[in-house]
Structures are given as structure tokens and as C-alpha cells.
PASEBA-1860 file (N, C-alpha, C; in nm, 3 decimals):
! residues 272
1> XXXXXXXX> 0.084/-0.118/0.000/0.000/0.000/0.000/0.088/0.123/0.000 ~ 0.087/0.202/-0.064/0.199/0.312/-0.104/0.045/0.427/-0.047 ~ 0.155/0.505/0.042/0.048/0.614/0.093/0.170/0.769/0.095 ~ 0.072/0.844/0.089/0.169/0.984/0.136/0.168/1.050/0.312 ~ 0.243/1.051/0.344/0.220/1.134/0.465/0.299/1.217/0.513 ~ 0.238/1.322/0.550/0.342/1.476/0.593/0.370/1.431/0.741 ~ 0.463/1.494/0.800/0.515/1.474/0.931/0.476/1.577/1.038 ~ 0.444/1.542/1.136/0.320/1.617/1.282/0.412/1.702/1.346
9> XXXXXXXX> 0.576/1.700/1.307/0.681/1.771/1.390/0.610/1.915/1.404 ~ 0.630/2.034/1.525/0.616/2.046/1.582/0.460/2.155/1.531 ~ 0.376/2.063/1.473/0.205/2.115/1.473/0.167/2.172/1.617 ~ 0.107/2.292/1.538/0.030/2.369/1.663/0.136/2.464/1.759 ~ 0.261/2.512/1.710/0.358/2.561/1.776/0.379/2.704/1.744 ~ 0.328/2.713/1.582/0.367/2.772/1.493/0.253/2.956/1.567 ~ 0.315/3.054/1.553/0.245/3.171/1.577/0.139/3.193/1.506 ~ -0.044/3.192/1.556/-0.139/3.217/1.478/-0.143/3.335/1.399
17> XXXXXXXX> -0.049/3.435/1.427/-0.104/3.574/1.366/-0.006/3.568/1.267 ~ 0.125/3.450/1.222/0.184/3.448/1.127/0.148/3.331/1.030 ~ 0.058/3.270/1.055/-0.015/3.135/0.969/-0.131/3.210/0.909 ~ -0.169/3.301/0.990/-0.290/3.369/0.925/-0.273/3.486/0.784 ~ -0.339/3.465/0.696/-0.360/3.493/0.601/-0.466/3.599/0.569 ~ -0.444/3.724/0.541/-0.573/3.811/0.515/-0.555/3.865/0.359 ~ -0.694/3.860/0.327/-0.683/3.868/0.190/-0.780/4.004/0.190 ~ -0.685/4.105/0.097/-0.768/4.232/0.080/-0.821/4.244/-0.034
25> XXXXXXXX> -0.893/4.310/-0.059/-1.001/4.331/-0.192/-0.941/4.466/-0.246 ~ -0.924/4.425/-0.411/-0.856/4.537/-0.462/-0.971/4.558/-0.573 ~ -1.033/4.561/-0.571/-1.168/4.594/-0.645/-1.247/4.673/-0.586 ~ -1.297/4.801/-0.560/-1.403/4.851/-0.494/-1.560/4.892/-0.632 ~ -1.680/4.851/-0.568/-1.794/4.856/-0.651/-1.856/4.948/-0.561 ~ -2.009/5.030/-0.691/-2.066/5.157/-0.602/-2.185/5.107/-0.557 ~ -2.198/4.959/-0.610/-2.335/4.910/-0.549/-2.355/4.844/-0.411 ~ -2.421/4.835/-0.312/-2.376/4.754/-0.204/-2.454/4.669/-0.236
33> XXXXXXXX> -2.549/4.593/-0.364/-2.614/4.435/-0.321/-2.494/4.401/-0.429 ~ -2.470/4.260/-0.425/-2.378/4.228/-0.472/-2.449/4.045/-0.516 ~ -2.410/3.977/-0.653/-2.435/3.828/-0.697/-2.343/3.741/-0.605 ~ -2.413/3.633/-0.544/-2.238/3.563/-0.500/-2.217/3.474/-0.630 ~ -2.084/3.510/-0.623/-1.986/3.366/-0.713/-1.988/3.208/-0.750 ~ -2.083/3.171/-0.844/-2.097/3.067/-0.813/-2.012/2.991/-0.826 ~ -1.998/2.868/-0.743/-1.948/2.766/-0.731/-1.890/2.672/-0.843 ~ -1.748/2.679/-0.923/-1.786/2.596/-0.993/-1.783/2.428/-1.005
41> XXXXXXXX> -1.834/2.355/-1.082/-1.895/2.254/-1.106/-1.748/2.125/-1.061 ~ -1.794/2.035/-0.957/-1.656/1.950/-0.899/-1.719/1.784/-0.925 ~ -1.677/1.741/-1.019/-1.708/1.596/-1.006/-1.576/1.504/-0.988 ~ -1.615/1.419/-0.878/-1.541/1.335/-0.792/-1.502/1.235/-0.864 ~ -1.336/1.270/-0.876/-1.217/1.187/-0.925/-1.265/0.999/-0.955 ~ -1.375/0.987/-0.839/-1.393/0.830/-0.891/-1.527/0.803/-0.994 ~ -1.546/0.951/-0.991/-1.703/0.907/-1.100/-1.615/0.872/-1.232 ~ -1.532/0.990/-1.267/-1.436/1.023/-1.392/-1.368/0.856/-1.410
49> XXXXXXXX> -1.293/0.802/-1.307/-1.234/0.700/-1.364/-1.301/0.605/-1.362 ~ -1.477/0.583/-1.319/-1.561/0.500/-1.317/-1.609/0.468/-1.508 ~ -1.605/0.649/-1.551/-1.702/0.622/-1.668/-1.572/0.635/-1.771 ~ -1.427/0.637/-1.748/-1.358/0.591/-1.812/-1.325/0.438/-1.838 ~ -1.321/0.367/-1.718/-1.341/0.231/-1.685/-1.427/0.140/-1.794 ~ -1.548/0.217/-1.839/-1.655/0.187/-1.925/-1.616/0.156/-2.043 ~ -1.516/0.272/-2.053/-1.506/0.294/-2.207/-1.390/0.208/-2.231 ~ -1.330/0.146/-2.128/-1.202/0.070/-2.131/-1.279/-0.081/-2.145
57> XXXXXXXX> -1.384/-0.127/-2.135/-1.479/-0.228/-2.147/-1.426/-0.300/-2.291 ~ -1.475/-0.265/-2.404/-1.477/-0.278/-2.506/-1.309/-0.295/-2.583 ~ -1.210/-0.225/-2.497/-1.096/-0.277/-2.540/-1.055/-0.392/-2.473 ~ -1.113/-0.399/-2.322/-1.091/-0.587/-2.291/-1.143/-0.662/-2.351 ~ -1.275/-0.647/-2.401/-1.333/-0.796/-2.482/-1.242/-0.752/-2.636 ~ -1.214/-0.689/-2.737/-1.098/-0.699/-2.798/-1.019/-0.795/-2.826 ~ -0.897/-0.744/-2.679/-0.771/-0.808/-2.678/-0.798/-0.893/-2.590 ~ -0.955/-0.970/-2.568/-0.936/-1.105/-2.454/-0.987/-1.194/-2.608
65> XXXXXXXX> -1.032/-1.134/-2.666/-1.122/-1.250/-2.816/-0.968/-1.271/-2.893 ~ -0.899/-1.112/-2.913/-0.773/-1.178/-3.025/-0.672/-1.278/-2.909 ~ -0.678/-1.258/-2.805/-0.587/-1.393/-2.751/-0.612/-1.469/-2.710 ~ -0.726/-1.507/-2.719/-0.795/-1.665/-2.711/-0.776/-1.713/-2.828 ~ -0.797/-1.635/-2.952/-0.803/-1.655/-3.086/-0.662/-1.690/-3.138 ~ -0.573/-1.649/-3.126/-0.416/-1.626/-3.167/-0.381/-1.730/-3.084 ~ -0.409/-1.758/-2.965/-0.334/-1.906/-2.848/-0.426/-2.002/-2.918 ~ -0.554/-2.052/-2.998/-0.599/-2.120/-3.008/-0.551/-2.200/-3.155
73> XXXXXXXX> -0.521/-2.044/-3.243/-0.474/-2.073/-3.375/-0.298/-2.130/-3.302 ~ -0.233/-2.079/-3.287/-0.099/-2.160/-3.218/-0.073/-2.263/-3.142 ~ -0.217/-2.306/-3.089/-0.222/-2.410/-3.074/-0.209/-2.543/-3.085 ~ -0.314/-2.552/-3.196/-0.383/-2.619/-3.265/-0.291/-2.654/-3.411 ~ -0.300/-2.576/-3.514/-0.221/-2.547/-3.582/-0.067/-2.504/-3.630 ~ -0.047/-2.438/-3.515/0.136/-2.439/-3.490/0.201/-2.502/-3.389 ~ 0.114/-2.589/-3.318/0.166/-2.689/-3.242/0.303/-2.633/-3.116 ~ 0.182/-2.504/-3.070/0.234/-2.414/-2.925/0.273/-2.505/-2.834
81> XXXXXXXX> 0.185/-2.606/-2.856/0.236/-2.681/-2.717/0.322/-2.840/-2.719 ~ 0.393/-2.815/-2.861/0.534/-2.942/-2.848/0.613/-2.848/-2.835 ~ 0.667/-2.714/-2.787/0.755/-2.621/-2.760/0.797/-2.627/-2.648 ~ 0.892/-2.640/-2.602/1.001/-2.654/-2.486/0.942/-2.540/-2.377 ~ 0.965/-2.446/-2.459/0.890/-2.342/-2.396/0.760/-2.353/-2.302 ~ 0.685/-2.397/-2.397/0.520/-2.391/-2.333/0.558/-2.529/-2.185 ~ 0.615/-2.619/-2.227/0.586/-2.740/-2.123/0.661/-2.691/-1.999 ~ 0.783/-2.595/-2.035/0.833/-2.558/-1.906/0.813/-2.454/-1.795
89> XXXXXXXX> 0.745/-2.372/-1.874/0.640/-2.268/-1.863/0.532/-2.333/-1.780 ~ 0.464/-2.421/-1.809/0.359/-2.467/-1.759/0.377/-2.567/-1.658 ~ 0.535/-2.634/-1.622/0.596/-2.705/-1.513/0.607/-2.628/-1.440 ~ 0.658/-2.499/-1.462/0.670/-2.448/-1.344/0.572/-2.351/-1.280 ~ 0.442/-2.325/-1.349/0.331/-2.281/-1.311/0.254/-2.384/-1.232 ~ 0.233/-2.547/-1.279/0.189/-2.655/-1.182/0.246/-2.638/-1.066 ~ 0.388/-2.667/-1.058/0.435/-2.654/-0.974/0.422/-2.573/-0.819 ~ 0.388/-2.458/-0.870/0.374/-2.356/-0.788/0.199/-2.363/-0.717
97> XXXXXXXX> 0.124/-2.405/-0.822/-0.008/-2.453/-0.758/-0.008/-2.522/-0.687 ~ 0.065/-2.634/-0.658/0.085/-2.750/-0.606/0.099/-2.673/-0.470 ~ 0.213/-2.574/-0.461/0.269/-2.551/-0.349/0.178/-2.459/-0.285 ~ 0.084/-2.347/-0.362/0.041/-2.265/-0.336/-0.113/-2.300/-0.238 ~ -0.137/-2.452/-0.308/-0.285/-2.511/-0.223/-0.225/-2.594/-0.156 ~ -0.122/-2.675/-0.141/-0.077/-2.744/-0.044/-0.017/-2.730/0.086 ~ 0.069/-2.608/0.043/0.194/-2.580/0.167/0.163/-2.448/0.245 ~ 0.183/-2.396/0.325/0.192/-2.235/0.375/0.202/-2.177/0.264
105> XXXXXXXX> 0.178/-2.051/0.271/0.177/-1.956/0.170/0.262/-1.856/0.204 ~ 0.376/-1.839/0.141/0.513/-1.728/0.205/0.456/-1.629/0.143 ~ 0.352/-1.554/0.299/0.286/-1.412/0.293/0.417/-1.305/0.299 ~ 0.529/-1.326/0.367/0.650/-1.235/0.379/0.700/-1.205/0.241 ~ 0.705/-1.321/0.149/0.806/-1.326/0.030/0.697/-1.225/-0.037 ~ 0.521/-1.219/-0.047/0.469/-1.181/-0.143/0.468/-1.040/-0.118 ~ 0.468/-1.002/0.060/0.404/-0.868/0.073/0.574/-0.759/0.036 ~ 0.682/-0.826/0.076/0.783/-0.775/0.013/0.757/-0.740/-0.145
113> XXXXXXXX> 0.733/-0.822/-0.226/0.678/-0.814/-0.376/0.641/-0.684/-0.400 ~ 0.519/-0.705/-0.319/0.393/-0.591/-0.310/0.461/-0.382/-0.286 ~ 0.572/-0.422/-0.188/0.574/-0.301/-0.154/0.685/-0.306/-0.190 ~ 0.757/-0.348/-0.229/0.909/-0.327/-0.348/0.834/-0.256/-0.505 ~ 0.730/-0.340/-0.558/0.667/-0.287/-0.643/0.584/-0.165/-0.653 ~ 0.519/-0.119/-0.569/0.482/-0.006/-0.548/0.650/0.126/-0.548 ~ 0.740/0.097/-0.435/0.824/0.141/-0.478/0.889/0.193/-0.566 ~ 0.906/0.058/-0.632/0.964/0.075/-0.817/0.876/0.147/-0.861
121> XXXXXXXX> 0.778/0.175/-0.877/0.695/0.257/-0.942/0.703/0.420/-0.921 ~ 0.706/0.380/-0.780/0.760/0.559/-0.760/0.808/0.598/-0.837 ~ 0.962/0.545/-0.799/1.137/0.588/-0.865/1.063/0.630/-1.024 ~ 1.015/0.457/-1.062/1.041/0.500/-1.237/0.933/0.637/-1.267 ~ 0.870/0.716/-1.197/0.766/0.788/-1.212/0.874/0.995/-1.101 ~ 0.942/0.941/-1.055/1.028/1.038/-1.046/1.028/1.062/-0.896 ~ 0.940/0.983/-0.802/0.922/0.997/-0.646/1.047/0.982/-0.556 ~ 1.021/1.017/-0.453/1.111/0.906/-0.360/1.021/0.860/-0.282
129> XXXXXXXX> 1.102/0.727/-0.186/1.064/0.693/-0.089/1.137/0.688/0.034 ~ 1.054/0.741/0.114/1.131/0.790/0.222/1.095/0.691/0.404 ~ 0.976/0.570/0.385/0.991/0.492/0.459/0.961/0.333/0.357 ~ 1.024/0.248/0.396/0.964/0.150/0.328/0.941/0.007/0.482 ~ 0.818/-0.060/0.515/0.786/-0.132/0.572/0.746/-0.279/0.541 ~ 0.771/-0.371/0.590/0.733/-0.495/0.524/0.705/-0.630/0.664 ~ 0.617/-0.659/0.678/0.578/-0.776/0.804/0.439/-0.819/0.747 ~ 0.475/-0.962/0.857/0.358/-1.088/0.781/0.230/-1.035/0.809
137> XXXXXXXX> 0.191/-0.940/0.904/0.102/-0.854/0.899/0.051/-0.811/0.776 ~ 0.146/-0.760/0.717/0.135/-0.645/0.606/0.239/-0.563/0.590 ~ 0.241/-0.424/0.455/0.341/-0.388/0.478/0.306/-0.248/0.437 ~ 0.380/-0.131/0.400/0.327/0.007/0.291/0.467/0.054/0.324 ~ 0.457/0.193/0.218/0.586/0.244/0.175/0.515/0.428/0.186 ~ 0.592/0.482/0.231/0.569/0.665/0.270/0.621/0.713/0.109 ~ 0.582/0.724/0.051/0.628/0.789/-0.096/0.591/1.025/-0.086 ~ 0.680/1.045/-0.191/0.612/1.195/-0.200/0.538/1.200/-0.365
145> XXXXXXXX> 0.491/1.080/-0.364/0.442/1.066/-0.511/0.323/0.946/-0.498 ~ 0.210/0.925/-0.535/0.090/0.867/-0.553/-0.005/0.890/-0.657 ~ -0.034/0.767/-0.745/-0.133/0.796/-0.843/-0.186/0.633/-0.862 ~ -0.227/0.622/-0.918/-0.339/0.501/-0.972/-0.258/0.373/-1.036 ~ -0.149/0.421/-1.113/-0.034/0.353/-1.201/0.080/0.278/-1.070 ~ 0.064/0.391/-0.952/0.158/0.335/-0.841/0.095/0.235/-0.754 ~ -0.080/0.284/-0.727/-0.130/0.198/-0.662/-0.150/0.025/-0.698 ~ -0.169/0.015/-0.812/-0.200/-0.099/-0.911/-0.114/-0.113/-0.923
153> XXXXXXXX> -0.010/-0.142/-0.943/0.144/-0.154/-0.968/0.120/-0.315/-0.944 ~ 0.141/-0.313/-0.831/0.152/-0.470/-0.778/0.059/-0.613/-0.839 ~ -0.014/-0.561/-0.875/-0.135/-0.634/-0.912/-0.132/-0.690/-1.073 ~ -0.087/-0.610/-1.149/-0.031/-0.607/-1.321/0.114/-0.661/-1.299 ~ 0.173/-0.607/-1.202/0.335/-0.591/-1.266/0.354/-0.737/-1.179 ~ 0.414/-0.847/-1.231/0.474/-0.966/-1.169/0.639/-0.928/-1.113 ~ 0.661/-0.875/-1.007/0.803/-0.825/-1.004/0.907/-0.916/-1.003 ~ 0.879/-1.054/-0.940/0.948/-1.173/-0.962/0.975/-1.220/-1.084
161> XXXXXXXX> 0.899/-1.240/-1.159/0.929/-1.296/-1.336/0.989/-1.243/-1.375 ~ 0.979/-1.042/-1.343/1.058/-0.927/-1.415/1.210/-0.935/-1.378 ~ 1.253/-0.981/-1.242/1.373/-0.996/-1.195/1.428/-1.139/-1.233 ~ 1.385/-1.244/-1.271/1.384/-1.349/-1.307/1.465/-1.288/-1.416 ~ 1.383/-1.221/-1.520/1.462/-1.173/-1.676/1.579/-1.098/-1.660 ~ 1.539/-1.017/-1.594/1.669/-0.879/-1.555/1.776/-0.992/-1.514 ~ 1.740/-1.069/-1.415/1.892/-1.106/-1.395/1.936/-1.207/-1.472 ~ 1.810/-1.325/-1.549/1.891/-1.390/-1.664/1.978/-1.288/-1.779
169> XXXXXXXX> 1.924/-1.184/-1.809/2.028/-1.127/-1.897/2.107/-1.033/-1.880 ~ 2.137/-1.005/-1.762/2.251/-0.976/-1.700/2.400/-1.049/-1.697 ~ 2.342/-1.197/-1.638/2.468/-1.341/-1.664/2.481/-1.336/-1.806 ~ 2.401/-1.297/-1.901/2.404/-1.363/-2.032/2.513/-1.244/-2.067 ~ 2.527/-1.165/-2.027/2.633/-1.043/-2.059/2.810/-1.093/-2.072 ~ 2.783/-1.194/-1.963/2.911/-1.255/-1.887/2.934/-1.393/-1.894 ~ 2.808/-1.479/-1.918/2.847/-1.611/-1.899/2.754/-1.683/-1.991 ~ 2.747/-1.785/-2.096/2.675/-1.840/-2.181/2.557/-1.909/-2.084
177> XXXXXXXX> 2.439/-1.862/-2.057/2.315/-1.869/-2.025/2.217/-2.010/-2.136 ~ 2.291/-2.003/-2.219/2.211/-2.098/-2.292/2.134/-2.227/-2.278 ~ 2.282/-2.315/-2.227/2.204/-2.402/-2.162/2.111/-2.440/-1.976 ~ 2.079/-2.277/-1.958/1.984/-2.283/-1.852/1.869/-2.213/-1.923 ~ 1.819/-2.211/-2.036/1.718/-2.160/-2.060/1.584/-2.205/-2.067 ~ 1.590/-2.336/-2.004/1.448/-2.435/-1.993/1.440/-2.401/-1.852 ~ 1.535/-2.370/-1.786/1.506/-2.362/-1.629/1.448/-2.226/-1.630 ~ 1.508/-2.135/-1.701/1.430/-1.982/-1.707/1.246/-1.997/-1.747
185> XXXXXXXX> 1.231/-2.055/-1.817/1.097/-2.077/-1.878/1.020/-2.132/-1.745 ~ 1.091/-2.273/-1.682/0.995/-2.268/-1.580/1.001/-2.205/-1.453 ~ 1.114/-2.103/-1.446/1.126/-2.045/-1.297/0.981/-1.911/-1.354 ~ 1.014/-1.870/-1.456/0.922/-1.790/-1.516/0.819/-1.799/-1.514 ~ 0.758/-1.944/-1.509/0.593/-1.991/-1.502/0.573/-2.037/-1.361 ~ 0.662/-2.042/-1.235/0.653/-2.039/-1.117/0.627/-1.879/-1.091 ~ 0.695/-1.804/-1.105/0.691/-1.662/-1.065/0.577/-1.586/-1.098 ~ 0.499/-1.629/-1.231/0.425/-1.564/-1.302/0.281/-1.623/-1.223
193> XXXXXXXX> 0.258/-1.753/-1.210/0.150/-1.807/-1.120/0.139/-1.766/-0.956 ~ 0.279/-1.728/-0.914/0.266/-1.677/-0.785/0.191/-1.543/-0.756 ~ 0.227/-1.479/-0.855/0.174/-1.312/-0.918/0.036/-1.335/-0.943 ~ -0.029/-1.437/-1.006/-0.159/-1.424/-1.066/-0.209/-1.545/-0.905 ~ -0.161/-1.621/-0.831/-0.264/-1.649/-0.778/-0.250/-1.584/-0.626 ~ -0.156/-1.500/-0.574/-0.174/-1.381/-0.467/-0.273/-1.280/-0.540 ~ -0.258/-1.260/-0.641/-0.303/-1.142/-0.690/-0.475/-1.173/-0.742 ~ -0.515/-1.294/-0.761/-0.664/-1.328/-0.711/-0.698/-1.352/-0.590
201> XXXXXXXX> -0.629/-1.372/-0.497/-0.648/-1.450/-0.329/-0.653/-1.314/-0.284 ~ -0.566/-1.224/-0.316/-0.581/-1.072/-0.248/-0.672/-0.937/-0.273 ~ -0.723/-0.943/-0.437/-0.859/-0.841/-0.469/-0.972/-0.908/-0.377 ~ -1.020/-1.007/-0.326/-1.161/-0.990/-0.250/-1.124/-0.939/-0.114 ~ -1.017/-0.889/-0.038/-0.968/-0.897/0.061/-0.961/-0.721/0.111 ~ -1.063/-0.660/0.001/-1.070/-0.516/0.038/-0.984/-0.446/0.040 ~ -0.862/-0.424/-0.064/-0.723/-0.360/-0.035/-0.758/-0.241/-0.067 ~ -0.675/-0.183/-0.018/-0.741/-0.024/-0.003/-0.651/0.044/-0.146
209> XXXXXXXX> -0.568/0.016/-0.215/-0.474/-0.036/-0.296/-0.610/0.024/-0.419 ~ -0.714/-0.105/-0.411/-0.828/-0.094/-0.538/-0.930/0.004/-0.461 ~ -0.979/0.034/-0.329/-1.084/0.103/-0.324/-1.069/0.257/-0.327 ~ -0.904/0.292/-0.260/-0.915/0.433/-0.309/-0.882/0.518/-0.431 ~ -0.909/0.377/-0.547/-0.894/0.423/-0.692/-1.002/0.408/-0.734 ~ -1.126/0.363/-0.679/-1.229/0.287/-0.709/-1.251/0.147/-0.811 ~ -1.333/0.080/-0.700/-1.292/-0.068/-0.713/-1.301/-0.102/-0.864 ~ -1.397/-0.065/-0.926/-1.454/-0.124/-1.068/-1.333/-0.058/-1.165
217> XXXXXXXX> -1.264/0.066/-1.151/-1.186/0.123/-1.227/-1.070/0.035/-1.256 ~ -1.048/-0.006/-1.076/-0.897/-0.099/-1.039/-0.867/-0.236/-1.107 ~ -1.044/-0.315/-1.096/-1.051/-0.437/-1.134/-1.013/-0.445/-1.310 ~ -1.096/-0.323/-1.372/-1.080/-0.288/-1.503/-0.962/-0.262/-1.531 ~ -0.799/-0.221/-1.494/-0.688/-0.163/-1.527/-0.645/-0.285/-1.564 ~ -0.654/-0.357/-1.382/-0.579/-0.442/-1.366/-0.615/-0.578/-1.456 ~ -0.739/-0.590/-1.546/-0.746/-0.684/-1.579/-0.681/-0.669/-1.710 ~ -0.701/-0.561/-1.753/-0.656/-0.506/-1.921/-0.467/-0.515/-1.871
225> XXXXXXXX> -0.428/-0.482/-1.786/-0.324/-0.434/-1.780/-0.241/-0.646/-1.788 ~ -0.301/-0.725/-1.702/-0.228/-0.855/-1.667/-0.280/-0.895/-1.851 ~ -0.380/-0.856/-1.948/-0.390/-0.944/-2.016/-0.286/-0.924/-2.164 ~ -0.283/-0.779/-2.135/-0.139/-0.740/-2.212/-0.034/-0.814/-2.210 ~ 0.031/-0.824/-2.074/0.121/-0.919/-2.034/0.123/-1.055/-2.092 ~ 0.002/-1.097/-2.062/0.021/-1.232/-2.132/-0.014/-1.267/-2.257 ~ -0.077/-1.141/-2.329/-0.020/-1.132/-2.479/0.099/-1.128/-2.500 ~ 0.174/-1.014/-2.466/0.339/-1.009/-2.489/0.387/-1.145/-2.474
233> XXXXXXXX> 0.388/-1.235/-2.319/0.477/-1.352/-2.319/0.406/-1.464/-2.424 ~ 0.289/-1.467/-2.484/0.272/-1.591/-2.537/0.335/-1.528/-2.702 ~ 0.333/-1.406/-2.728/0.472/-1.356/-2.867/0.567/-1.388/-2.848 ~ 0.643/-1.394/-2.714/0.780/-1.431/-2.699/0.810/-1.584/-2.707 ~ 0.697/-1.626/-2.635/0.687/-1.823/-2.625/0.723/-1.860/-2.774 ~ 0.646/-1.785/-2.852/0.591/-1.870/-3.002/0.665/-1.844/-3.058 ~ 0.751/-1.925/-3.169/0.827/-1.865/-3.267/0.757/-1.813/-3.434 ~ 0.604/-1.872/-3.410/0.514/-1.874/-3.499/0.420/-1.705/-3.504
241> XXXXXXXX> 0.473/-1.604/-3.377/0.317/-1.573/-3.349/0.442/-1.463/-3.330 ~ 0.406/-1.339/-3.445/0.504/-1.219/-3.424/0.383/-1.094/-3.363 ~ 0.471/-0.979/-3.330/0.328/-0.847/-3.316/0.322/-0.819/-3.423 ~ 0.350/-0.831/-3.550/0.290/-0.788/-3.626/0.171/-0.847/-3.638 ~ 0.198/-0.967/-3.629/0.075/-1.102/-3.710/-0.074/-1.090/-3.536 ~ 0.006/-1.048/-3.436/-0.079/-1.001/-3.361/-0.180/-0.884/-3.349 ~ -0.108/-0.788/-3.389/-0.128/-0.657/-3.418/-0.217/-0.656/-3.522 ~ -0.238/-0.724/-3.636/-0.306/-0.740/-3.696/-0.444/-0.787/-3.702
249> XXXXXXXX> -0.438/-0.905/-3.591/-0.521/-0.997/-3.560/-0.647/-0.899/-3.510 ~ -0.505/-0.799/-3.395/-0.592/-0.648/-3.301/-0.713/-0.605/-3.365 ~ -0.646/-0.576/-3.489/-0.699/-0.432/-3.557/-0.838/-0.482/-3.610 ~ -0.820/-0.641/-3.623/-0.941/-0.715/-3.761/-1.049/-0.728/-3.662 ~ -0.999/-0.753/-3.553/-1.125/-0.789/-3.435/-1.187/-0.644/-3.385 ~ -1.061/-0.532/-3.393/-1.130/-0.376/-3.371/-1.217/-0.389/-3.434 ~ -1.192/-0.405/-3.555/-1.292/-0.338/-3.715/-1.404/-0.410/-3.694 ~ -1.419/-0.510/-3.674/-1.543/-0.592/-3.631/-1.637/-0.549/-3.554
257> XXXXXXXX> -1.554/-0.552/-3.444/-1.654/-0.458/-3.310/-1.711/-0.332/-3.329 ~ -1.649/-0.261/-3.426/-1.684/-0.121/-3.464/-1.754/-0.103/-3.591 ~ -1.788/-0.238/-3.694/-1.878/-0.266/-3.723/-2.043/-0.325/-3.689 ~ -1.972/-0.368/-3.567/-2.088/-0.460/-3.497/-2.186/-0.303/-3.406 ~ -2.080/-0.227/-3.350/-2.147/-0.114/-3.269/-2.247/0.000/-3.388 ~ -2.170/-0.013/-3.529/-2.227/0.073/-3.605/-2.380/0.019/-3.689 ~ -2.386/-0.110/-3.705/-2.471/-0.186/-3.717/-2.605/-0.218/-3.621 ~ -2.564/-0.202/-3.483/-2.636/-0.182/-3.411/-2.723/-0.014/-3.379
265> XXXXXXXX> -2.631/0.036/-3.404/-2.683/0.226/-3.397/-2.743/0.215/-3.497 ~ -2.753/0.194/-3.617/-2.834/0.163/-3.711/-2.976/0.165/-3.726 ~ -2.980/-0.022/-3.639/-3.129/-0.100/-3.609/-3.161/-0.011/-3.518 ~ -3.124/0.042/-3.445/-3.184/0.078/-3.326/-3.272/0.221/-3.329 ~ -3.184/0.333/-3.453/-3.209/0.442/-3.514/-3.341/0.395/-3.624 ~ -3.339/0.330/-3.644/-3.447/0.242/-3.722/-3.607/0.262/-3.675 ~ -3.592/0.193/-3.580/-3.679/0.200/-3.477/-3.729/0.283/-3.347 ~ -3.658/0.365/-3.374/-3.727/0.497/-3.323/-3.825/0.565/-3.420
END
């Protein structure tokens, strides 16, 4: 939970007649009734990202139809799954289920995750952080920076898989990595299932993370945001399945939908 907070040092000390503020009027009028100023018009930050949320609707069903569609055609047809890749990928995602419904659940290892990632988000966004906390309790981080991209952070961003890569190609700088690259695939599909099944075990759990962005906005980012992701890694898996040939796939299923919406305004204009 990444929060901001100013410091209480020495509140209430300070001289009232030098905190106080008087504001003089440099305008004088010859009338004494006077209009008051109206108020202008304030709508609350969660309506705005509520009825943006909406409009973000229609790009999840999109890019959830072209990658059902594109994993199904690579499937089936490009034979995704005799690939070294996919089986180790998916060993080490079992794997982690196994452990995840069977054994304790290392709440320390995840909530570290959680508030390292929020962190990182700061930095790459230009913040600092100036407390960082972490216990099986729970954990949060004092930032001078907060927005929606920092709060959600944790929830989209798998920080384990990401360090998984960073540091496989780091060695690869220095030392032939090659033949550990089946172990990368499944440390990758361990890391990546740990991310997606904290990160379902923890949205019903009221995090304040999704409610003070508002919940429906949060659920909406975060779902568009993890399904990106696993567009990108199933391009990287496939040697069959480029962004272009994805990108394409995008655009044909856009055009559809935006035929299908214009088709409908249509009938509907019809019948009025």
C-alpha cells in the first residue's frame, strides 16, 4: 500500500497571527447588493475514472477474443504446445499450484513483492521513498508521489518474473546462459502463477490499494493491464506468433466490433 504522509513535527507551535492569512479586496464597486460567485462545477475523481473504466470495457473484450483466438490458432495449428517453452512454462506454473494449495503460503516473500513494487513505481515515475515497511502482517511504503499507475502496480506488474529476466540477462552479458534456458521458462511460469494467484487471493480482501482508486476502475486496469502481459509472453513463447501477425489480428477484431457497434446504432435508429 503506497500512501503519502506529511510529518506532525512540531504542529500547533507555529504563531497564529503568522499562519494567518488576510486577503484584501482590490476591487471597490458603487453598489452595495452584490451576486455571490458561483461555485464551480466538482465531479469526484472516482465518478471520472468510473465512466472511463466503461469505455475501457470494449478494449478488454478486444484483446481477450484476439488472444484466445491467436493461443488457439498456435495451438492447434502451430503446435504451441510441443515447444520446450510452453511445457516448461507450464511445469513451473503446476508446480507452484501445487505448493500454493498445499503448503503455507510465504505471505512475507509476497508482501515484500507488493511493496518493493509499489516502490519501483515511484522511482520510475520520479518519487522518492522515504519509509519503506514490510511484516507478515502487512506492509506500505511513505512515498512523496501517488497515483493510480503506483497503486495498481503490484497487481499487473509480476516483479518476480521481471527480476527473473533482468537477472537472466545480465549473466548472459558474462556467462553463456544458454544451456539454462528451460530452467528460465519454468522459474518464469513459477513466478508468473505466484503473481496471478496472490493477486486473485488478495482483490476480494478489500485492499485499499483498489478502493481508493475505485474498485470497478482498479478491477478494469488491472485486468486489461495482466492481459497485455500475457499477450506479450505468449509472442515471446511462439516462434510462430510475431506483433505484427498479432497486431493485426488487433486491428481485424477492432474493425469488427466497430462494425458490430455501427450496425447496431443503425437498427436501433431504425426503430425509433
Amino acid at each position: 500500500m503506497a500512501t503519502k504522509r506529511r510529518s506532525k513535527k512540531n504542529r500547533g507551535t507555529r504563531n497564529s497571527k503568522r499562519d494567518r492569512k488576510v486577503i484584501r479586496s482590490v476591487a471597490r464597486t458603487t453598489s452595495r447588493s452584490f451576486i455571490a460567485a458561483s461555485e464551480p462545477l466538482t465531479v469526484p475523481t472516482k465518478w471520472v475514472k468510473f465512466i472511463f473504466a466503461i469505455f475501457l470495457l470494449p478494449i478488454c473484450g478486444v484483446l481477450t477474443e484476439t488472444f484466445f483466438t491467436v493461443f488457439a490458432r498456435a495451438t492447434v495449428t502451430q503446435r504451441l504446445w510441443a515447444g520446450e517453452e510452453f511445457w516448461f512454462f507450464s511445469l513451473g506454473a503446476v508446480l507452484w499450484l501445487i505448493a500454493f494449495f498445499g503448503l503455507p503460503r510465504p505471505i512475507l516473500i509476497y508482501v515484500f513483492g507488493h511493496e518493493f513494487t509499489h516502490a519501483l513505481w515511484v522511482w520510475l515515475m520520479g518519487g522518492r521513498v522515504s519509509q519503506f515497511r514490510v511484516g507478515p502482517d502487512g506492509g506500505h511504503v511513505v512515498t512523496t508521489k501517488a497515483n493510480f499507475w503506483i497503486a495498481l502496480a503490484p497487481y499487473f506488474f509480476p516483479i518476480y518474473s521481471i527480476l527473473t529476466i533482468a537477472i537472466y540477462g545480465g549473466l548472459s552479458a558474462f556467462l553463456n546462459m544458454q544451456p539454462y534456458g528451460r530452467l528460465l521458462y519454468a522459474v518464469i511460469g513459477a513466478t508468473w502463477a505466484f503473481h496471478f494467484t496472490f493477486t486473485c487471493w488478495m482483490i476480494p480482501k478489500n485492499q485499499t490499494d483498489l478502493t481508493d482508486q475505485g474498485t470497478f476502475f482498479s478491477l478494469v486496469v488491472i485486468y486489461l493491464m495482466n492481459l497485455l502481459l500475457l499477450s506479450v509472453m505468449l509472442i515471446l513463447a511462439s516462434r510462430q506468433i510475431t506483433f505484427e501477425s498479432f497486431g493485426a489480428d488487433l486491428l481485424t477484431n477492432l474493425g469488427n466490433f466497430t462494425q458490430w457497434i455501427f450496425d447496431l446504432f443503425q437498427t436501433v435508429t431504425r426503430q425509433l
